[in-house]
DRENNUKOL-322097 format. One record per atom (N, C-alpha, C): x, y, z; residue in three letters. Coordinates in steps of 0.1 Angstrom, whole numbers, plus 2048, in hexadecimal, padded with zeros to 3 digits. Atoms other than C-alpha are relative to their C-alpha. Layout:
! residues N
XYZALA ...
! end
This chain:
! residues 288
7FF7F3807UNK 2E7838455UNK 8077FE7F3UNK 7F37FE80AUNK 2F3839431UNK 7F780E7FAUNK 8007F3808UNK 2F785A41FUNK 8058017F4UNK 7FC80280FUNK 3008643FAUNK 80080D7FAUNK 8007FC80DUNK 30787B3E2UNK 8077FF7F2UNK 7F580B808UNK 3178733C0UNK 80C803803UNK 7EE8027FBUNK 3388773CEUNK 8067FE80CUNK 7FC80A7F0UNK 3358693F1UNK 7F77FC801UNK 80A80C7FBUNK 326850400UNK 8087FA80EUNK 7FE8047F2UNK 324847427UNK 7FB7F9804UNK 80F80B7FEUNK 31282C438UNK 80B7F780BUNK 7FD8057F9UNK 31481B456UNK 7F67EF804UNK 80B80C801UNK 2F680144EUNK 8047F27F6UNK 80080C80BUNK 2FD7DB43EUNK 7FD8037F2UNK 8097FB811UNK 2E47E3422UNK 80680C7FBUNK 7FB7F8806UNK 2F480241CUNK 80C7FD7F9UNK 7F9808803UNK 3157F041BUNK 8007F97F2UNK 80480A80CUNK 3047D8400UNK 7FB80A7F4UNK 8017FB807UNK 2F77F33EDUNK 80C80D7FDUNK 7F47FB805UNK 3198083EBUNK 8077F47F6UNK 7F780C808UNK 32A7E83DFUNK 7FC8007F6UNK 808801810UNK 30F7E43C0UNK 7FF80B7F9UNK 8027F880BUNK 3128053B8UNK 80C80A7FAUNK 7F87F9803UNK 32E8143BFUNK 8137FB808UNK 7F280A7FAUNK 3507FC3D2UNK 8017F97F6UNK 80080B80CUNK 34D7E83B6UNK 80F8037F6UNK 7FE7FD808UNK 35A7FF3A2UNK 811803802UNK 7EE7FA7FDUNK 38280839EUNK 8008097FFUNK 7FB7EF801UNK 37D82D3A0UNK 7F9803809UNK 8047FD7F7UNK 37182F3C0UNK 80E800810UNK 7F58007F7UNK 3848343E3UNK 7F77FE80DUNK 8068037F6UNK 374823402UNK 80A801811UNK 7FC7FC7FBUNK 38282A424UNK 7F47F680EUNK 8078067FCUNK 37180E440UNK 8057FE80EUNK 7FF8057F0UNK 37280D466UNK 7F77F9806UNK 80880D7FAUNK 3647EA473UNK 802803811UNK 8018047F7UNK 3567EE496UNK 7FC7F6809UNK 80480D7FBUNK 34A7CA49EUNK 7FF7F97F1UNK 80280C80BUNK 34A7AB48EUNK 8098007F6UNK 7FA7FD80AUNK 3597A746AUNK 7FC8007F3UNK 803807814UNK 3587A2440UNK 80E803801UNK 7F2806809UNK 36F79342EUNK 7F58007F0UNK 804800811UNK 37479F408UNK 8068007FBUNK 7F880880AUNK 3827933EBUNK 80C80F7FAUNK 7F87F6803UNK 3A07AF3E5UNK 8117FD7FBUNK 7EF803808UNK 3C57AE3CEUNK 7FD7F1802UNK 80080E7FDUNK 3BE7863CDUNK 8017F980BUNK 7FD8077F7UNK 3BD7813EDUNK 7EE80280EUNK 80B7FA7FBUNK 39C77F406UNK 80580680CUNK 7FE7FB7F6UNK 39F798420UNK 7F580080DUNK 80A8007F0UNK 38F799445UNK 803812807UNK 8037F17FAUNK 3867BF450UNK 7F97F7810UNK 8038037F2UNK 3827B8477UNK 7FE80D80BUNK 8027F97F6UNK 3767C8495UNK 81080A806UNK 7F37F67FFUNK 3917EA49AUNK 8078017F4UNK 7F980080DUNK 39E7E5474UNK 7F780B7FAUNK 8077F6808UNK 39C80445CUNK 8047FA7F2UNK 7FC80380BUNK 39B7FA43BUNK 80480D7F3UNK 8007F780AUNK 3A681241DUNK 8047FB7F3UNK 803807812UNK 3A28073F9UNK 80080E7F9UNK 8037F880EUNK 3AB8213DDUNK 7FF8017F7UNK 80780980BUNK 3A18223BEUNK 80E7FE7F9UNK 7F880B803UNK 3B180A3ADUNK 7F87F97F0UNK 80780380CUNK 3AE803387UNK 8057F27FFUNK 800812803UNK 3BC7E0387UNK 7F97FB80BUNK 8028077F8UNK 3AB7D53A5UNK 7F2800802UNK 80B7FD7FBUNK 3887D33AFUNK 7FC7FC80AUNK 80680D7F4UNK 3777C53D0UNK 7F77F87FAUNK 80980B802UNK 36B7A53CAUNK 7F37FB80AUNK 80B8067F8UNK 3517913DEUNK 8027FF80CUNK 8028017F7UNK 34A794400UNK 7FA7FB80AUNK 8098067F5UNK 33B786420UNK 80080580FUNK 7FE7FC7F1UNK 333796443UNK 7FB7FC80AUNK 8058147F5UNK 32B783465UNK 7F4812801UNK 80C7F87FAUNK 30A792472UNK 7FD80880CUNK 8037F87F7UNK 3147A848DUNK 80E80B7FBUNK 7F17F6804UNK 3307BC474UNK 7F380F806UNK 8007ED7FEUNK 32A7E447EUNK 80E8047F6UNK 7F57FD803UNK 33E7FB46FUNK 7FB80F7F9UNK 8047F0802UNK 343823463UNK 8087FE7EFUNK 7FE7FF80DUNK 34782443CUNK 80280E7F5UNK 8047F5808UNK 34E840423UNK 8087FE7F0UNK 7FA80380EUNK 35383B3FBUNK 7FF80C7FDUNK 8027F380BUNK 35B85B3E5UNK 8027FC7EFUNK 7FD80480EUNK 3618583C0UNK 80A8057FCUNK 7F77F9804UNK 3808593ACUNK 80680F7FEUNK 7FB7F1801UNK 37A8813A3UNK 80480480AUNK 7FE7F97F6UNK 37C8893C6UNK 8097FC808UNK 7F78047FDUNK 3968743CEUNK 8128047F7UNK 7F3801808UNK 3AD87F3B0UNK 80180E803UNK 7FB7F37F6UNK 3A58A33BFUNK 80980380CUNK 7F68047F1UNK 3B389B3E0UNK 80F7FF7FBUNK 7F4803808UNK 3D188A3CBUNK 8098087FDUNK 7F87F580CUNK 3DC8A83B3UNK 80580680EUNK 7FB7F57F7UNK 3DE8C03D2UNK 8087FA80CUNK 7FE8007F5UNK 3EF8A83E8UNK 8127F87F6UNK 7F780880AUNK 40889B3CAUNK 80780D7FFUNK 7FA7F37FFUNK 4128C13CEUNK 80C801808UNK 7F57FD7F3UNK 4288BB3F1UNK 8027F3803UNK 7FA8137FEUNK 4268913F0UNK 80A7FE7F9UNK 7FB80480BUNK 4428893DDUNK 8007F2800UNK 7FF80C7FCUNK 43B8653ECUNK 7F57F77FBUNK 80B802800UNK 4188643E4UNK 7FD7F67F7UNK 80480C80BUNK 4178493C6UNK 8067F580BUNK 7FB80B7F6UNK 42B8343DEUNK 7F77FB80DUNK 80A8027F4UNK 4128383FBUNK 7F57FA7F8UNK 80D803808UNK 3F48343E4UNK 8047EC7FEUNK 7FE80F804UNK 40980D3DAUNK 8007F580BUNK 8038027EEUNK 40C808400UNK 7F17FF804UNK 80C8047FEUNK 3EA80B404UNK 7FC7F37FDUNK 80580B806UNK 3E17F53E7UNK 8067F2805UNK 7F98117FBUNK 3F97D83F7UNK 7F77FF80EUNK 8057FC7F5UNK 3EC7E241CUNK 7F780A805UNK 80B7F7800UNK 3CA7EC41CUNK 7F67FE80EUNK 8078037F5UNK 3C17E243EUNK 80D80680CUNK 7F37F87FAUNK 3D17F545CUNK 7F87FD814UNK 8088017F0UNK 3CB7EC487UNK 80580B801UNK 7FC7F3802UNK 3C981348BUNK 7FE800816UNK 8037FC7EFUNK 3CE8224B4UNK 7F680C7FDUNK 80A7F97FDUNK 3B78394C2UNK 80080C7FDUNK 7FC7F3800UNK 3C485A4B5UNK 7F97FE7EFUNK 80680080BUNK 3BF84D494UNK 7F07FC7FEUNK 810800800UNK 39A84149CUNK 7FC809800UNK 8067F2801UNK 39185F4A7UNK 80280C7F4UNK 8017FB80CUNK 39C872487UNK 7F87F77F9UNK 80880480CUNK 38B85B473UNK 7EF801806UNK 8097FD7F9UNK 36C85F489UNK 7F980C7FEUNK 8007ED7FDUNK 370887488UNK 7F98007EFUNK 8017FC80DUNK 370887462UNK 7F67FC7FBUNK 810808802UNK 352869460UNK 7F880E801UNK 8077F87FBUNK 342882475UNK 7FE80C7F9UNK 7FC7F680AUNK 3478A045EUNK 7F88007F3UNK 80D801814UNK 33B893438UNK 7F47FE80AUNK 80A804801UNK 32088544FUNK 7F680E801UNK 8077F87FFUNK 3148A445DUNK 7FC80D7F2UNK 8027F9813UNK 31C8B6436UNK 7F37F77FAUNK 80980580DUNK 3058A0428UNK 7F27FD805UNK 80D7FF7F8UNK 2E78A2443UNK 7FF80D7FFUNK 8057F07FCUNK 2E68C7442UNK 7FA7FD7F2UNK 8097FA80BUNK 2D08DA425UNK 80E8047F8UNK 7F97FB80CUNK 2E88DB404UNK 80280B800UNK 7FD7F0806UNK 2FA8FE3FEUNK 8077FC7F2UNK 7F87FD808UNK 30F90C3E3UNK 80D7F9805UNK 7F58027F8UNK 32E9043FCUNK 8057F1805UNK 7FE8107FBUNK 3298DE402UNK 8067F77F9UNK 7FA80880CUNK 33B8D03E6UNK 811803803UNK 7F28017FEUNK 3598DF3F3UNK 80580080BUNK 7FB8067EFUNK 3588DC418UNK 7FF7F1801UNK 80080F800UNK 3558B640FUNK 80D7FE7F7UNK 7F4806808UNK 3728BB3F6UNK 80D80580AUNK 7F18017F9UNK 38A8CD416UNK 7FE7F180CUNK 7FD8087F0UNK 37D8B3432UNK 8097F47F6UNK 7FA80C800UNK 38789541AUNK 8118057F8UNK 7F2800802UNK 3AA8A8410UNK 8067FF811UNK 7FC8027F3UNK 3AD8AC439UNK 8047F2801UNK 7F88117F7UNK 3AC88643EUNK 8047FB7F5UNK 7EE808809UNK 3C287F422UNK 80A805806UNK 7F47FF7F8UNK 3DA890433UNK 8077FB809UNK 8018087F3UNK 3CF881453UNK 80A7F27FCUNK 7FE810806UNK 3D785E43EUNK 8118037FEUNK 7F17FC804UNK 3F986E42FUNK 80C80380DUNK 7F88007F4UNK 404875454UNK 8057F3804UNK 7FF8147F9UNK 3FD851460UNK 80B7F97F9UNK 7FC80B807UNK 40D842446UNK 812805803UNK 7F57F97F7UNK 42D85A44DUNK 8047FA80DUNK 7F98007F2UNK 430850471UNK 8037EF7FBUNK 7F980D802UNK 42E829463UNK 80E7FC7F6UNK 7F27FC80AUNK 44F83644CUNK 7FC7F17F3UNK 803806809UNK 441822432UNK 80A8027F0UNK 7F87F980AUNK 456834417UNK 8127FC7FDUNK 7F48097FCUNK 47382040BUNK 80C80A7F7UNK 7F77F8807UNK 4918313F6UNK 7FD7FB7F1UNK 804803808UNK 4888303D2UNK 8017F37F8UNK 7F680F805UNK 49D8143C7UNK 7F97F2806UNK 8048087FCUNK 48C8003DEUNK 7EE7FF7F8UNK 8118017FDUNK 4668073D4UNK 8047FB7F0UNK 80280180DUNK 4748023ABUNK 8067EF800UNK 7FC8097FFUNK 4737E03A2UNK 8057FA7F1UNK 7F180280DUNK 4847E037EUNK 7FC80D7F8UNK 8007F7803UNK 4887F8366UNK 7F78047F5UNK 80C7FE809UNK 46A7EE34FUNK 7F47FF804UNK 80B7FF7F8UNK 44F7EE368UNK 7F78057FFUNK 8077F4804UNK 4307FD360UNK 803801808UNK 8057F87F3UNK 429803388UNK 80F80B7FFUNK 7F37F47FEUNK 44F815386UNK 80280A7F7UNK 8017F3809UNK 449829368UNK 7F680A804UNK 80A7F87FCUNK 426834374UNK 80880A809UNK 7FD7F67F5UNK 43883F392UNK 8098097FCUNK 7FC7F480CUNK 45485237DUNK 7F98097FAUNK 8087F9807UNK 436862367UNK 7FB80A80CUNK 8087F37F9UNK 424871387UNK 80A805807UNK 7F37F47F8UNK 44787D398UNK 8038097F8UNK 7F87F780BUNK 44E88E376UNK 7F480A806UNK 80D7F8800UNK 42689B379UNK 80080780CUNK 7FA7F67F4UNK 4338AB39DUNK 80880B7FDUNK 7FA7FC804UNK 44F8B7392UNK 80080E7F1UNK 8077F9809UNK 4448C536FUNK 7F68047FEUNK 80A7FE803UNK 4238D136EUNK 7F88077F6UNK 8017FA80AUNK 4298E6355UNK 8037FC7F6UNK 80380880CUNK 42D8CF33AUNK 7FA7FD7F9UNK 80C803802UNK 4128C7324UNK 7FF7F47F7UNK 7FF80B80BUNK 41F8AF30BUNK 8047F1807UNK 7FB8107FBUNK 41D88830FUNK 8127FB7FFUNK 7F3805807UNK 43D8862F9UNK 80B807809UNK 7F67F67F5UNK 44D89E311UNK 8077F380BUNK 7F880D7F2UNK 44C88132FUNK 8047F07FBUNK 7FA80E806UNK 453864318UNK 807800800UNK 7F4801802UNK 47387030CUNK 80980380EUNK 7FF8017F3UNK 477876330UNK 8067F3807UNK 7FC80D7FCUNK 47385133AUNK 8067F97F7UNK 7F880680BUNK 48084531AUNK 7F87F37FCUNK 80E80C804UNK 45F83030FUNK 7F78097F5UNK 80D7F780EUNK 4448402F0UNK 7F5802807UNK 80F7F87F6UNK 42A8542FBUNK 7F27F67FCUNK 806808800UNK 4148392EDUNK 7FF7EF80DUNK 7FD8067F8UNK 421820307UNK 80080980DUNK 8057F47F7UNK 42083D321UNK 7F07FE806UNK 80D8027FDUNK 3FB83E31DUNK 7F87F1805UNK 80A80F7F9UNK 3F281731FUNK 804800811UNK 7F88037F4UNK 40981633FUNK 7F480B80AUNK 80B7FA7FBUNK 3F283334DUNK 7F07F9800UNK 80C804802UNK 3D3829341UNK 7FD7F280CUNK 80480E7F8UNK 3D6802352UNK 801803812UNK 7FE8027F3UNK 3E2811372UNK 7F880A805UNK 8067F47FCUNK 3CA830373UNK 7F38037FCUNK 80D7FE804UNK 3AF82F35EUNK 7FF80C7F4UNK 7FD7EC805UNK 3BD85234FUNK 80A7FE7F3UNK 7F37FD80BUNK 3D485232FUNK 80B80B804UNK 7F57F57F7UNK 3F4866336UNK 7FE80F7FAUNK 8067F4803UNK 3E4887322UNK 7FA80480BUNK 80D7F97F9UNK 3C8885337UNK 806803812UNK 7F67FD7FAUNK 3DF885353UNK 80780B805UNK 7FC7F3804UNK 3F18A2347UNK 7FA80E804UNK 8067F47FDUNK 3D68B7347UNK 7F980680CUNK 8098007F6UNK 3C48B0362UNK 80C807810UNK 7F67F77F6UNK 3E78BC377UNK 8048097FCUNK 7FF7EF806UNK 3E78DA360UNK 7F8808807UNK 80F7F97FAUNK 3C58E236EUNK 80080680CUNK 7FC8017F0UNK 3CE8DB391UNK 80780A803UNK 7F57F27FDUNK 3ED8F338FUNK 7FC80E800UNK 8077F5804UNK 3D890B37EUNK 7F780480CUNK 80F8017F6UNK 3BA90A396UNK 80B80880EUNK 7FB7FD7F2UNK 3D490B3B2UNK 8058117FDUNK 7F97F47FFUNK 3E792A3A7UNK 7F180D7FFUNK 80D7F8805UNK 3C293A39CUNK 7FC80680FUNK 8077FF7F9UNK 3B39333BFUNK 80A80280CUNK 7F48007F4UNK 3D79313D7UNK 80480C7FEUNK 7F47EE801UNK 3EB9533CCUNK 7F68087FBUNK 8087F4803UNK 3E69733C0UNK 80E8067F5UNK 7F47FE80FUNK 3FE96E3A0UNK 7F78087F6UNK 80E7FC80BUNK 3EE982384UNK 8027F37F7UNK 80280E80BUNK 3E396B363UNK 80C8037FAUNK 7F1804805UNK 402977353UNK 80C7F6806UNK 7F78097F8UNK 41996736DUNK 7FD7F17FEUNK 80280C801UNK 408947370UNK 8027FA7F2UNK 7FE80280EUNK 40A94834BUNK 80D7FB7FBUNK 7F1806801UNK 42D94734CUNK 8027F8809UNK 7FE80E7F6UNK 42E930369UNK 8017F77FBUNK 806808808UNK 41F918355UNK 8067FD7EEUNK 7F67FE810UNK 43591F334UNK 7F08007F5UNK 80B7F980EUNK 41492B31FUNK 8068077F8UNK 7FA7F480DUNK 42293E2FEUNK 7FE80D805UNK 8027F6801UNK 40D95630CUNK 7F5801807UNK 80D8037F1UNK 3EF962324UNK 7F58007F8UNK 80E80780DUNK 3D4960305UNK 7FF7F17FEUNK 80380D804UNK 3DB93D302UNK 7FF7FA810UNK 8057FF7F3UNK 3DB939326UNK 7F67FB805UNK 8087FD7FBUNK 3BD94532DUNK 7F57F57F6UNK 80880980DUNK 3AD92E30CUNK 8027F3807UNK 7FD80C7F9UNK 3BC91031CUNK 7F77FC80FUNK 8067FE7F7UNK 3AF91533BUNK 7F2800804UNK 811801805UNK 38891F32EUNK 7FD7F27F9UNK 7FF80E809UNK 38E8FF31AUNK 7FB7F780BUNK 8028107F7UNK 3918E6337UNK 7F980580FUNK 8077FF7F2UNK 37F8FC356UNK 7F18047FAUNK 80A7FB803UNK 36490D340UNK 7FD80E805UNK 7FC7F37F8UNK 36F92F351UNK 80C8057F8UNK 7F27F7802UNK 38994A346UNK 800800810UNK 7F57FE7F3UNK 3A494D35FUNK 7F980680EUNK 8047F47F5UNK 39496D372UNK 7F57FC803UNK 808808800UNK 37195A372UNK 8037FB80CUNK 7FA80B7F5UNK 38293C388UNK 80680B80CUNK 7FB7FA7F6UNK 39295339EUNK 7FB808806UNK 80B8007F5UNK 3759653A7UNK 7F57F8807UNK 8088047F7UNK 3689493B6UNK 7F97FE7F8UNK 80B806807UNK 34C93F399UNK 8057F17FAUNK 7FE80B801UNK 35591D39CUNK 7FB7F280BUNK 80480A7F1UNK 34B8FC3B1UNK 80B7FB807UNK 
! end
């Protein structure tokens, strides 16, 4: 069985397998998620070749320095597969960067330890959820499918955010920073501020923050994200917005000042700018 649309992809077939890899694992802005029921592959990942084996869940995020390299699988691998693409992963992200304060830490955790012998509590959630996009993406398309595919895969990020919790993965800060000119320790600085402030909008704001030029801000984002730290910015402006739009029942003034806007005219310009909606638009619901 493989399945598809441009922002998932399932498949429980070799050849499917081979044709996600070529078109879309390849890539560093993707997020693969792999439960091997028999047999194995082994693939080339962070310099090192890995062996996905019978009971191993693999999870790979996207990852702009890294890509999966070359592979090879014995001829009786099985296994339950699901790739999404960066947008739908950096959706999950924003709204989960909301109540993680850990979450750039877990995301680094992954990328060191992307292979996990999971017990049966966790098979079966990842089973449930398989089970879920699969049957979203076998029914007849609605209006509604774009975003009962965007809560099942914030469910099993949660699911994932639990696990990783019970393995106390999470070290005390001092421990996770490994000097004080680090990109990986700045990045992580930049998205604790992007928690914390969301109402920020200026790069120069979180430079003088970390005490680096908002030109060096950006490369440091860019190599580790794909994203410049503007784009960044706005995109957890959006997020905040969207959330307050579609979560409460603030008027646009309030959120206006939430958000330190001059004013609810500019607000609302900002807003039609980066959703293509005024405020009241998005919040009735004329959105995907």
């Amino acid at each position: 069985m493989t399945l598809s649309t441009d922002a998932i992809f399932v498949t429980t077939e070799q050849e499917g397998f081979r044709q996600c890899r070529e078109t879309r694992t390849s890539s560093t802005a993707t997020m693969t998620v792999l439960y091997c029921t028999k047999g194995h592959i082994d693939v080339y990942y962070h310099r090192e070749m890995l062996r996905i084996k019978a009971g191993d869940l693999f999870v790979r995020i996207p990852d702009f320095c890294q890509q999966l390299g070359p592979y090879e699988m014995s001829k009786d691998f099985e296994f339950y597969q699901v790739t999404i693409d960066s947008k739908v992963f950096e959706r999950v992200m924003y709204d989960h960067m909301r109540i993680e304060p850990n979450w750039y830490i877990k995301q680094e955790y992954l990328k060191a330890h992307p292979i996990f012998k999971v017990n049966d509590t966790i098979r079966e959630f990842f089973f449930a959820y398989f089970h879920m996009i699969t049957l979203q993406l076998e029914d007849t398309p609605t209006m509604y499918r774009k975003e009962i595919l965007m809560l099942i895969a914030r469910g099993a990020a949660m699911e994932m955010l639990n696990y990783l919790d019970k393995l106390s993965i999470v070290q005390p800060e001092l421990k996770v920073r490994k000097s004080v000119n680090s990109g990986d320790y700045i990045f992580h600085r930049f998205t604790r501020l992007l928690q914390q402030y969301p109402h920020k909008r200026e790069v120069q704001w979180y430079s003088v923050q970390l005490g680096i030029t908002p030109k060096y801000l950006s490369e440091i984002c860019k190599v580790r994200s794909g994203k410049a730290a503007g784009e960044w910015i706005s995109d957890i402006t959006i997020s905040e917005i969207k959330h307050y739009l579609k979560d409460t029942t603030l008027s646009i003034h309030d959120i206006a000042n939430l958000m330190e806007f001059p004013n609810a005219s500019f607000f609302c310009q900002y807003t039609k700018k980066h959703t293509g909606m005024a405020p009241n638009q998005f919040r009735r619901g004329k959105h995907n």
